[in-house]
C-alpha angles and dihedrals in degrees: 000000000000111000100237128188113234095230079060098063121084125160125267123250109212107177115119084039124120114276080242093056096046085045092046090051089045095053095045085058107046086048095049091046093053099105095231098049091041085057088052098047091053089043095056094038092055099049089046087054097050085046083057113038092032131074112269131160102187116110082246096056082048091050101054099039084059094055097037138086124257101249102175074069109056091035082062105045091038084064087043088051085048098050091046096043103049 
């Protein structure tokens, strides 16, 4: 989960690209735009970002914030790179 400005995002052209890579990307997206797995993505997206950003004292909790991101962070500096870039 990477904060990114919505002027930031473009679509991808894949052509020239493998016919593996077209077919993975196709099937990613057909996966993450079926309603029931898009709710489970958010909602695990979501928990993992409240284990992360929140006070937690459980080995998980540990565990995820080492291999995570600092999101605090990027939410921050996404705002800065807005502000600058307007």
């Amino acid at each position: 989960m990477i904060p990114v400005p919505q002027g930031c995002v473009y679509l991808l052209d894949i052509k020239g690209k493998s016919y593996g890579y077209k077919r993975l990307l196709s099937e990613q997206y057909s996966y993450i735009n079926k309603s029931e797995n898009k709710r489970k993505i958010l909602d695990k997206s979501e928990k993992l970002y409240n284990i992360v950003t929140k006070p937690h004292k459980s080995k998980m909790a540990k565990f995820y914030k080492d291999l995570s991101c600092d999101f605090k962070l990027l939410e921050k500096k996404s705002i800065e790179y807005i502000k600058n870039n307007k």
